[in-house]
N, C-alpha and C positions, 0 to 999 in steps of 0.2 A: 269462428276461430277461438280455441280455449287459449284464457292465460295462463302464466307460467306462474308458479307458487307465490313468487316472489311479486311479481305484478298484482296478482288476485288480492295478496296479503294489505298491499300498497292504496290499492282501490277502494278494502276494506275498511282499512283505519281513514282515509279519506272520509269516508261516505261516514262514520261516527263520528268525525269532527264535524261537520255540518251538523247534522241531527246537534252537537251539544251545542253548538253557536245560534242555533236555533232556539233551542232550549236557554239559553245561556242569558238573549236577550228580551223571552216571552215575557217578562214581569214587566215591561214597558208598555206594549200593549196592551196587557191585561188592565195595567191600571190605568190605562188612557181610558179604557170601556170600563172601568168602575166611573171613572171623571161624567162619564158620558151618561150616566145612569143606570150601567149596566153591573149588577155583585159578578164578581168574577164566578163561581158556580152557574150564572145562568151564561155567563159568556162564554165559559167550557161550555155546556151544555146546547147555544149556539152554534160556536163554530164546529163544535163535531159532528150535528145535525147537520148543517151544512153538506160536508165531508162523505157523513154515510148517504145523505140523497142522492151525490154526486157522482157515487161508488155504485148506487143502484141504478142508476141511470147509462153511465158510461162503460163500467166491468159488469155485468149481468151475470157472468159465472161466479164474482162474490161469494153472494147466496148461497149458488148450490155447492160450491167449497165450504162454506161455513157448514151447511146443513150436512155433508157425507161425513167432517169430522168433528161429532161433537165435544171433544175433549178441547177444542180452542175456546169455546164458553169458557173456560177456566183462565185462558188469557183476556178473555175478555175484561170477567170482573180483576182479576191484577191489574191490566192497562187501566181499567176505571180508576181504581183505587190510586195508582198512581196520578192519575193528572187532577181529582177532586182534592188529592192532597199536597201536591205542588202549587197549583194556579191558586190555590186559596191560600196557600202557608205565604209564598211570594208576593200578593198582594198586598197580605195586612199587620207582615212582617217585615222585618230587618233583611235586605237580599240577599246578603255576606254572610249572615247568621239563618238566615232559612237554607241556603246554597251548601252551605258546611254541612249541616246537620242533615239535609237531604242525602248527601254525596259520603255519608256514613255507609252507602249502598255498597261498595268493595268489600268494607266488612262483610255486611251482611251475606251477601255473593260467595262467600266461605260455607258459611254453615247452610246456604237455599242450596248451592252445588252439592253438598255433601246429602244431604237429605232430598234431593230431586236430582240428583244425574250420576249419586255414587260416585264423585270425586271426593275420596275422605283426604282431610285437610292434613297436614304434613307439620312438623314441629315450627317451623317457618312460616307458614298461614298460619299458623295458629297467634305464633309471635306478631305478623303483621294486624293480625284482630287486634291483639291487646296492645298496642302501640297507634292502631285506628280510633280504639275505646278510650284511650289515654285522652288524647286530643279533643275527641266529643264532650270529655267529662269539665275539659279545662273550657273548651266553649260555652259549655250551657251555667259553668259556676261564676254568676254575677257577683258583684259585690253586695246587693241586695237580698241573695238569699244565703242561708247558709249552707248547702246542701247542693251539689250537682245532680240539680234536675230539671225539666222541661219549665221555662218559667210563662208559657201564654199557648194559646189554642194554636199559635202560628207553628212553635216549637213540636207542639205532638203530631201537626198535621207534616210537617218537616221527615220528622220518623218516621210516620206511617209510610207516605209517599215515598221516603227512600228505598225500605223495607219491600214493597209491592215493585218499585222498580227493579233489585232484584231479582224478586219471582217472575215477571215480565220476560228480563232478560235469560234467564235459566228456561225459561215455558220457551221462547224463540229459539233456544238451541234444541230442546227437545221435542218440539214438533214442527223442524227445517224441513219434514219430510211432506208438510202438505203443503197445497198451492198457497203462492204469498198475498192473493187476493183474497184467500179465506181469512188467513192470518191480519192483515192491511182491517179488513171488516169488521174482525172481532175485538180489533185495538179501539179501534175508531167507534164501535158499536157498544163496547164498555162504557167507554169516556162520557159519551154520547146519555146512554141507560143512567149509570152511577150519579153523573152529575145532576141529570134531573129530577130525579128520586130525590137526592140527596137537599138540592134545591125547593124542591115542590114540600118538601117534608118542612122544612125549614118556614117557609113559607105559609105553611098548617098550622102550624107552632108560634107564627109571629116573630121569630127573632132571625127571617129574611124578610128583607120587600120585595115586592113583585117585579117582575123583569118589566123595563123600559130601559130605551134607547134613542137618544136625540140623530136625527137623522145623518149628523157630520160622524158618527161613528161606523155607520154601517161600511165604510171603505174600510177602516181597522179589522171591523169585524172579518170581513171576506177575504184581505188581506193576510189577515193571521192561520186563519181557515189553509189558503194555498200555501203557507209557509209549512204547517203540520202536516200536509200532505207530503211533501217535500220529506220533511222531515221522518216520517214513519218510512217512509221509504231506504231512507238513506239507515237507521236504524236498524229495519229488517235486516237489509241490501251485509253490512260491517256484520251483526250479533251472530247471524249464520252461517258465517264463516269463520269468526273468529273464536279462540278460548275466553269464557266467561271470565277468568282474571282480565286477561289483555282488553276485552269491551268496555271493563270497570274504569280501568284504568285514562282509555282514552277519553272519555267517559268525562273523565276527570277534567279536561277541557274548558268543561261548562262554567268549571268554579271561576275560571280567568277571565269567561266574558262574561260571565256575571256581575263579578266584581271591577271590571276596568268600567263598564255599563253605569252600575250602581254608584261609580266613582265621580264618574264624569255629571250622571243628572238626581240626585241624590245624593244626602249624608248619609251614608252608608259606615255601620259601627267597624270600622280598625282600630280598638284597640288593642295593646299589646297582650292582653288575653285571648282575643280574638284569631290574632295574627300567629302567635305559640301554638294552640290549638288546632289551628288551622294545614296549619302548617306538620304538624305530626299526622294528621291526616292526609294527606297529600303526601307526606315522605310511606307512608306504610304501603299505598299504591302505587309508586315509585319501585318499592321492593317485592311487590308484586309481578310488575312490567318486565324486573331484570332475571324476577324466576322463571317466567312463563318466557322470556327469551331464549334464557338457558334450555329448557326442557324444549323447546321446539327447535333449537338448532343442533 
């Protein structure tokens, strides 16, 4: 039985409000398995190990989806990129201040659209850029520096992972056309690759410790693991049907349960820089939401 536009639409933003409430609350976890001895890179690199053995075991057509289309390698390393720079930024950052500066991604979603899907941006995107960039600039300018810019490894990691999110969600609209088990693999299989490279390297280097895990972790672990299954799906299931403004936007969700989250177990930075800032972001994807409703109705 097919749904009717309206239903389908409904399902859709559904299913991205999960994926961000998911998202929304991972920094808790994540740092439960740092507590537990685990760097959150090797915990990425865990739980999505997990995920892809789970995907070769139980969808066997994965594989041969990933292998007939090899231009989802390219969402691969994006989804890597994003989740080695989230899980890490959110870790060993501020949530409220990693969660802003991540969710600069609407922005970015302007100029990846326009240069990957030939949506060229309109005097109105363009204004909601610079009213997104406004707010970023007021978030990242402490009173300790004098300059708005990045001020710790959490903050560039913040960017990056916004940034590849993104391209993630631009790469999901433009190859909706291959099976979502290929897509599901390549996400899961980035995250997977990226973090442990990114780890093992670190690791060579001396400025990560080697992965341990106290055994009261391992439920966390597996735990977290079926959540992002959950979650890629529900992700796929909304970016594929929906306009890459309207995904950004719903998208935008994350920043609420991140922050009522970070509120509740955590000092979490509100201040009124913060909150200005924050908040102009959040209004420019707002005016994104009311254009992309226009033009679709």
């Amino acid at each position: 039985m097919q749904l009717n536009k309206a239903t389908g639409g409904l399902l859709a933003s559904a299913a991205l409000v999960i994926n961000a409430f998911i998202w929304g609350l991972s920094w808790w976890p994540f740092r439960e398995l740092q507590g537990y001895g685990l760097h959150p890179l090797w915990a990425t690199a865990g739980v999505f190990w997990l995920v892809v053995i789970g995907m070769l075991v139980f969808f066997r057509g994965a594989v041969k989806a990933l292998a007939a289309n090899p231009m989802l390698w390219w969402l691969a390393l994006a989804s890597g990129l994003t989740n080695v720079g989230f899980n890490w930024a959110v870790t060993v950052g501020d949530v409220v201040r990693v969660v802003l500066l991540f969710y600069l991604m609407p922005a970015w979603a302007v100029l990846v659209a326009w240069l990957m899907l030939d949506e060229r941006p309109t005097r109105n995107s363009l204004l909601r850029l610079l009213i997104a960039m406004t707010g970023v600039l007021i978030v990242l300018k402490t009173p300790d520096s004098p300059w708005p810019v990045p001020q710790s490894g959490a903050d560039w990691l913040a960017l990056m992972g916004g940034l590849s999110f993104a391209i993630t969600n631009a790469l999901l609209r433009k190859f909706n056309h291959t099976p979502s088990s290929g897509r599901m693999l390549a996400m899961f299989g980035g995250g997977a690759l990226l973090a442990t490279a990114v780890a093992g390297l670190g690791l060579a280097l001396q400025v990560l410790p080697a992965p341990g895990l106290q055994s009261a972790g391992a439920v966390v672990l597996l735990g977290l693991g079926v959540a992002f299954i959950a979650s890629n799906a529900a992700l796929q299931y909304g970016a594929a049907r929906l306009p890459s403004g309207t995904t950004s936007l719903i998208m935008l969700t994350e920043i609420l349960f991140a922050s009522l989250s970070a509120a509740l177990l955590t000092t979490a930075d509100f201040s009124p820089r913060v909150l200005l800032g924050g908040s102009l972001i959040i209004f420019a994807a707002l005016l994104a939401a009311l254009a992309h409703r226009k033009n679709e109705g």
